[in-house]
VOGU-3710 file (C-alpha; in Angstrom, 3 decimals, decimal comma):
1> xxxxxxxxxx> 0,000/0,000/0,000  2,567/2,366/0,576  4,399/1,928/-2,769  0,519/2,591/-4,480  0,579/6,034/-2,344  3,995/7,009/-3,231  3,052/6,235/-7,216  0,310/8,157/-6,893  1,817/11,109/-5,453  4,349/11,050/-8,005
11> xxxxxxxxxx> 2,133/10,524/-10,743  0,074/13,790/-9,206  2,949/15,927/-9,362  3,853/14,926/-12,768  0,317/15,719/-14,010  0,593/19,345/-12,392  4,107/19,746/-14,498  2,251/18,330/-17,836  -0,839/20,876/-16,984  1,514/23,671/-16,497
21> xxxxxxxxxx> 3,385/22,903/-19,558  0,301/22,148/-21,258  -1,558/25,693/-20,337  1,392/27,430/-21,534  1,410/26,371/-25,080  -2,470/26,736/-24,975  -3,247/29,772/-23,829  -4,078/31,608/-26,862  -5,922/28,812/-28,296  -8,154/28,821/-25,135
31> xxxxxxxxxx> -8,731/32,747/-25,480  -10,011/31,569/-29,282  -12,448/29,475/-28,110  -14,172/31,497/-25,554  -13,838/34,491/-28,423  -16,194/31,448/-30,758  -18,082/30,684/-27,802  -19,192/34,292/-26,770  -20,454/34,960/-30,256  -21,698/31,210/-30,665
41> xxxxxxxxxx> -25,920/31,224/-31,304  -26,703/28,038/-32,904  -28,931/25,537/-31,758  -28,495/23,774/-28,028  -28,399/20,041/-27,825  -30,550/18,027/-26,356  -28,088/18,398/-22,899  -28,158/21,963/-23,041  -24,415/24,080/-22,795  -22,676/20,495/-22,151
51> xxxxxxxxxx> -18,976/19,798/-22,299  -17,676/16,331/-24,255  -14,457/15,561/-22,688  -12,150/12,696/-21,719  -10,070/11,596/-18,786  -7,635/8,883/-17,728  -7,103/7,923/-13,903  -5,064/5,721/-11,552  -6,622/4,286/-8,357  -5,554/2,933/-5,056
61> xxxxxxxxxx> -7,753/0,788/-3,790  -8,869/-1,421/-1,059  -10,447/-4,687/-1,463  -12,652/-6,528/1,690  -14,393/-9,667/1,131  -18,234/-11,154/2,044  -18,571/-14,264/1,818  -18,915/-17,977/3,754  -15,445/-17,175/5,202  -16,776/-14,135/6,946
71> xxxxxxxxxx> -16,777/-13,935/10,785  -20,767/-14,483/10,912  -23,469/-15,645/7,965  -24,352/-12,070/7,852  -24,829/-11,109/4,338  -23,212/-7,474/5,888  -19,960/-9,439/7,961  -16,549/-8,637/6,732  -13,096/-9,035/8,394  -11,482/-5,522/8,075
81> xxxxxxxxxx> -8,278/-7,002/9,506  -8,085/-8,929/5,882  -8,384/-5,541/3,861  -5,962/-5,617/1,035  -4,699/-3,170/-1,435  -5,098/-3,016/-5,164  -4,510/-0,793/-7,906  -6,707/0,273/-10,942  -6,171/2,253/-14,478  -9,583/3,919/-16,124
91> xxxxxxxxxx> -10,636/5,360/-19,456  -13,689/7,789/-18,690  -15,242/9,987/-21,258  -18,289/12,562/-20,230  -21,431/12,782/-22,857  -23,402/15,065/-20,658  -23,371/17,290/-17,982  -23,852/14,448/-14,950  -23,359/11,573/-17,109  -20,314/9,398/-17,951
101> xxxxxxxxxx> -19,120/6,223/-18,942  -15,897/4,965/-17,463  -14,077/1,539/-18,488  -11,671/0,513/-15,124  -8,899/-2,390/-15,275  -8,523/-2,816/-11,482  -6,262/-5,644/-9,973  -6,707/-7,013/-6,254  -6,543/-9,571/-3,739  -8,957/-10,648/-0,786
111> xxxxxxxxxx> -8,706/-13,249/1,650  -10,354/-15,236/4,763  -9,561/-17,441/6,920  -11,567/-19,225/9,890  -8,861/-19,311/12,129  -8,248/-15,678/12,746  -11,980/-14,531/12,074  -13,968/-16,871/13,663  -14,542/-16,436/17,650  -14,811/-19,797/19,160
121> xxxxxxxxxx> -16,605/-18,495/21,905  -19,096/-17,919/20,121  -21,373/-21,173/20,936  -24,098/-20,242/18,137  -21,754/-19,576/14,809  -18,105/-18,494/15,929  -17,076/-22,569/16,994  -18,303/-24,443/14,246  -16,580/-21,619/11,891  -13,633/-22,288/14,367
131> xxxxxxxxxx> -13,988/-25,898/13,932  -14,072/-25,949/10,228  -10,967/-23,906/10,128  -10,453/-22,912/6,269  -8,704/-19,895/4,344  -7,981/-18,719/1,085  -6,777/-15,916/-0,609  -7,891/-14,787/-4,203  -5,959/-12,575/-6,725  -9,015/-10,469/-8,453
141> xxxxxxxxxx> -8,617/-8,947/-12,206  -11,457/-6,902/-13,057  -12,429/-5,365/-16,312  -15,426/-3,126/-15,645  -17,973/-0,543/-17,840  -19,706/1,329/-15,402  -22,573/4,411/-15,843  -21,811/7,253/-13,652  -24,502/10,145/-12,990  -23,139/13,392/-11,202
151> xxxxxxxxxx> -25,677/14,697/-8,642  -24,476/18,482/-9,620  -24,042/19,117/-13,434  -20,879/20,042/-15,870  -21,169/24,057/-16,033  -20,545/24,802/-19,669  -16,921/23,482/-20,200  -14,750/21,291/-18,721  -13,036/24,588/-17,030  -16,106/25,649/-15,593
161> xxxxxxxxxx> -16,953/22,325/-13,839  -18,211/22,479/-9,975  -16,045/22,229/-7,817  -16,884/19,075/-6,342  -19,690/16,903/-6,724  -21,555/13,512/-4,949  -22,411/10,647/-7,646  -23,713/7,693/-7,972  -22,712/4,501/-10,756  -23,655/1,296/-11,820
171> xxxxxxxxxx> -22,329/-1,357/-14,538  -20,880/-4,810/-15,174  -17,935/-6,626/-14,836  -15,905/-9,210/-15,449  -12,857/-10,852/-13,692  -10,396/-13,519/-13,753  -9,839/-15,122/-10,068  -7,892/-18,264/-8,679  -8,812/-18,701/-5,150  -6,054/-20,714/-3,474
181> xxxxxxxxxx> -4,592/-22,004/0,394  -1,354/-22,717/1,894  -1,280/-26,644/1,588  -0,835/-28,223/5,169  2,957/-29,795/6,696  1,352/-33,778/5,934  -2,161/-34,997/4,511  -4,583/-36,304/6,794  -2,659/-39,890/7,494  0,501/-37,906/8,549
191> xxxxxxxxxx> 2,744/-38,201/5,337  4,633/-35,313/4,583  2,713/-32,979/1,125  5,349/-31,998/-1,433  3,459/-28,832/-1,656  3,899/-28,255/1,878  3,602/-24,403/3,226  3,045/-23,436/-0,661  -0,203/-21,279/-2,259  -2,194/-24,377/-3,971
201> xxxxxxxxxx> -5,034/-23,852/-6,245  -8,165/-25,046/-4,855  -10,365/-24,784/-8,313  -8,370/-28,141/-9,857  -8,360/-30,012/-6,575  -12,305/-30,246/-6,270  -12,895/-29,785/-2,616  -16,405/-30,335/-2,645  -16,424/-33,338/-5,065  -16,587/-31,346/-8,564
211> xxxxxxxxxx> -14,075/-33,961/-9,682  -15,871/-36,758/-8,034  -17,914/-39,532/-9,026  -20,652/-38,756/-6,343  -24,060/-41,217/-5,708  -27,732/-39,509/-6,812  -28,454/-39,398/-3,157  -24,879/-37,306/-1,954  -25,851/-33,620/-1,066  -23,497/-32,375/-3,879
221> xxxxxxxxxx> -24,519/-34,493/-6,108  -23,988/-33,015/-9,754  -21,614/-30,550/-8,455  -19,645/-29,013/-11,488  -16,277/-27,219/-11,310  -16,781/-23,269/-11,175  -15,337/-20,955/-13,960  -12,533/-19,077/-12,960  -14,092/-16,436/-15,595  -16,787/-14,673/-14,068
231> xxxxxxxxxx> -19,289/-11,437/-14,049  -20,360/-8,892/-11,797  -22,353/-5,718/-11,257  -20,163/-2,784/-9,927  -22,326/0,102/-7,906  -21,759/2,297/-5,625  -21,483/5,937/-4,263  -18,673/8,809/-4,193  -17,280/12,083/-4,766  -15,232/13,823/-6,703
241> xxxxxxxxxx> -13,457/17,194/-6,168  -11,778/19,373/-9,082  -8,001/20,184/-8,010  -7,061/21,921/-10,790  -8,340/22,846/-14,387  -7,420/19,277/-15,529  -7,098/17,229/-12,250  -9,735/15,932/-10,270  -9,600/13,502/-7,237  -12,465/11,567/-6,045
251> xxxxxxxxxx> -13,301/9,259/-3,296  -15,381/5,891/-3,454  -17,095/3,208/-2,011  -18,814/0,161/-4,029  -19,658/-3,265/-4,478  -19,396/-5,895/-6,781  -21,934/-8,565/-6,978  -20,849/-11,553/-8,657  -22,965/-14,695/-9,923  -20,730/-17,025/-7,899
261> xxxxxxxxxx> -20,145/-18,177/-4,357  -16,968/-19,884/-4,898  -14,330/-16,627/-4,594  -13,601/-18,970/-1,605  -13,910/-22,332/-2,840  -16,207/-22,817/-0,185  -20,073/-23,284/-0,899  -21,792/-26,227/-0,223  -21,616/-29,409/2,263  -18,747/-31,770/2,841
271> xxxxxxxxxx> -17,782/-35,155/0,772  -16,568/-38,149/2,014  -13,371/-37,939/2,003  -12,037/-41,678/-0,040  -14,235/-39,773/-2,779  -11,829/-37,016/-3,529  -8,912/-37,660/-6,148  -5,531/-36,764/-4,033  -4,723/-36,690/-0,440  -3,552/-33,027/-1,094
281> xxxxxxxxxx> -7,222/-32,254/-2,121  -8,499/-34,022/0,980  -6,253/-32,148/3,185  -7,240/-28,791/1,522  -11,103/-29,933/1,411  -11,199/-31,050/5,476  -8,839/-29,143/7,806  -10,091/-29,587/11,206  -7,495/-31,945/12,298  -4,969/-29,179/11,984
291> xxxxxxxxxx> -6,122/-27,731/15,100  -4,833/-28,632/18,615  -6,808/-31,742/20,175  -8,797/-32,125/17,504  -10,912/-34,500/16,787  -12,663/-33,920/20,046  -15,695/-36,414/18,897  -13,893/-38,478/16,706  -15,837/-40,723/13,196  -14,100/-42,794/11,121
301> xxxxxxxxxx> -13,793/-41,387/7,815  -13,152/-44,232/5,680  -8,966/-43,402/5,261  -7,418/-46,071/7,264  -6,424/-44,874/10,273  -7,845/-41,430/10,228  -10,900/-40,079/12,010  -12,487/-36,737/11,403  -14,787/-34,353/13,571  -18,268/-35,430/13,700
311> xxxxxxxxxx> -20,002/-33,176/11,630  -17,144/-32,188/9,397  -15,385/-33,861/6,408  -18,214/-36,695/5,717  -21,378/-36,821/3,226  -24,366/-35,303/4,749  -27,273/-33,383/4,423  -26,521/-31,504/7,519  -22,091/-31,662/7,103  -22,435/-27,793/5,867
321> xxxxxxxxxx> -18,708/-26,822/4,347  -20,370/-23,911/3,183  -23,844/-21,493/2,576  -24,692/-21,843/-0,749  -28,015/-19,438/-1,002  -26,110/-16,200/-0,960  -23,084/-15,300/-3,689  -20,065/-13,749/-2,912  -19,580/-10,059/-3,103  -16,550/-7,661/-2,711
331> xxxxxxxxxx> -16,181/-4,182/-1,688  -13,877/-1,791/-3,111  -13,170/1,246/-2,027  -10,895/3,684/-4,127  -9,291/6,837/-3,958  -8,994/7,766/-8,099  -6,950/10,996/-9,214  -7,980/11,890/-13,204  -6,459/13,865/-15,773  -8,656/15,605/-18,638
341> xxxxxxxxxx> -7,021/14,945/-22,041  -8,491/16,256/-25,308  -10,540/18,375/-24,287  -12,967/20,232/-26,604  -16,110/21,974/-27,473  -19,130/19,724/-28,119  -20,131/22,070/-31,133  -24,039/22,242/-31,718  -25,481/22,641/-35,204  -26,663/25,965/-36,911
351> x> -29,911/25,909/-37,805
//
């Protein structure tokens, strides 16, 4: 986070130099056209005096997660101790005098984790959250369109605009993501993992039996591996304040909805275990026998020798890995400084 805030300091500073550069060469053209727009008397648009303008921005960002890894099945519950930072580049151009599209690459990472979230205390959610004792951490790339309407409008030209302004957008998205886990010292009968203390991608490993030939009455029966393509709808709320002629900075806070609950390979009820393909995906699929003097209430879970938690790590309707009626959703929340490039006059026809 602090190298993002240092880059976009100096990227602010180098801006400034290109505006004062920029206004140098300009001026007379400028004088021009306010001479042709004092004298101007065609016909208005359909905006009224609007100004047609473009901008490019860098954002710092930072990315919290909602999801079945949360510290409570509230749809609201985040763990602000797992904020992470992130970085985004945007294309916006204005059409109107509160309206604007802006395309956004933004790059990210969020991440849970059971063992530091959950409160095992907590006899009503925080134990069995304890119990089940899972983490991941996802690396998001996000291509996004979003609509954005100002609550105060343009004034005339892009030199004119207000000084700052609230506003509101909405859009789509859609991102790349790989959620993965550090892989455990040994699998569940003790032998050492060659990926041992390593990031491990869950998606190939089937956790919750995507991989597996499950029976018509298993829970998760026809259980498909997720894309790791998905979409989302961006929206949220901000505001944006006008530095200088050219520079603006704004503030933000949004969501992203997304049409999967699997951003943490967690979503719906436990396997048993002799089902899935590797003991590295059973030790990444059950990991409550990582924790100290556990099993407490010991089953046998069909690997010789090794018993699980009752309630965890074997096939049934009420073995809940995960919640699968709500998707998962991240928050971002960005601090974005623009530069206007190419600016001109959105010229109106005579009649």
């Amino acid at each position: 986070m602090k190298k993002l805030v240092i880059g976009l300091v100096a990227v602010f500073f180098l801006l400034v130099q290109v505006e004062e550069t920029y206004a140098q060469f300009n001026r007379k053209g400028i004088k021009q056209g306010n001479k042709r727009m004092a004298g101007f008397r065609g016909k208005k648009s359909k905006f009224g005096k609007e100004k047609i303008y473009n901008a490019i921005g860098f954002s710092v960002n930072a990315l919290n997660y909602y999801g079945d890894l949360a510290p409570s099945p509230s749809s609201f519950s985040t763990d602000i101790s797992f904020t992470k930072p992130g970085f985004g580049i945007s294309f916006t151009h204005r059409f109107g005098p509160r309206y604007s599209l802006m395309a956004q690459f933004l790059y990210g990472t969020v991440k849970g984790a059971d063992s530091e979230s959950a409160d095992p205390g907590d006899m009503s959610n925080g134990i069995y959250r304890y119990k089940r004792n899972l983490s991941f951490s996802n690396s998001i790339k996000e291509l996004s369109v979003v609509a954005t309407f100002d609550l105060f409008e343009n004034q005339s030209t892009y030199m004119s605009r207000v000084k700052w302004t609230p506003y509101a957008y909405l859009g789509i998205a859609v991102f790349m993501h790989n959620p993965q886990a550090i892989a455990p010292a040994t699998d569940l009968t003790g032998a050492p993992l060659a990926d041992a203390g390593n990031y491990v991608d869950l998606q190939p490993l089937g956790t919750e039996g995507q991989y597996s030939t499950l029976n018509a009455t298993d829970v998760n029966y026809g259980n498909q591996p997720y894309s790791l393509f998905q979409f989302a709808i961006p929206f949220g709320l901000g505001a944006r304040f006008r530095l200088t002629d050219v520079l603006d900075l704004a503030g933000e806070i949004g969501f992203r909805y997304t049409f999967t609950d699997y951003l943490d390979d967690v979503s719906k009820n436990y396997v048993d275990l002799t089902l899935l393909n590797s003991p590295l995906a059973q030790a990444m699929s059950y990991r409550t026998n990582e924790l100290p003097g556990y099993p407490t209430d010991p089953r046998a879970s069909g690997i010789p020798g090794v018993n699980v938690e009752a309630g965890y790590g074997m096939e049934h309707v009420d073995n809940k890995r995960g919640g699968s009626k709500d998707k998962d959703v991240y928050m971002v929340t960005s601090i974005r400084l623009t530069y206007i490039i190419n600016a001109r006059f959105h010229q109106a026809k005579f009649r």
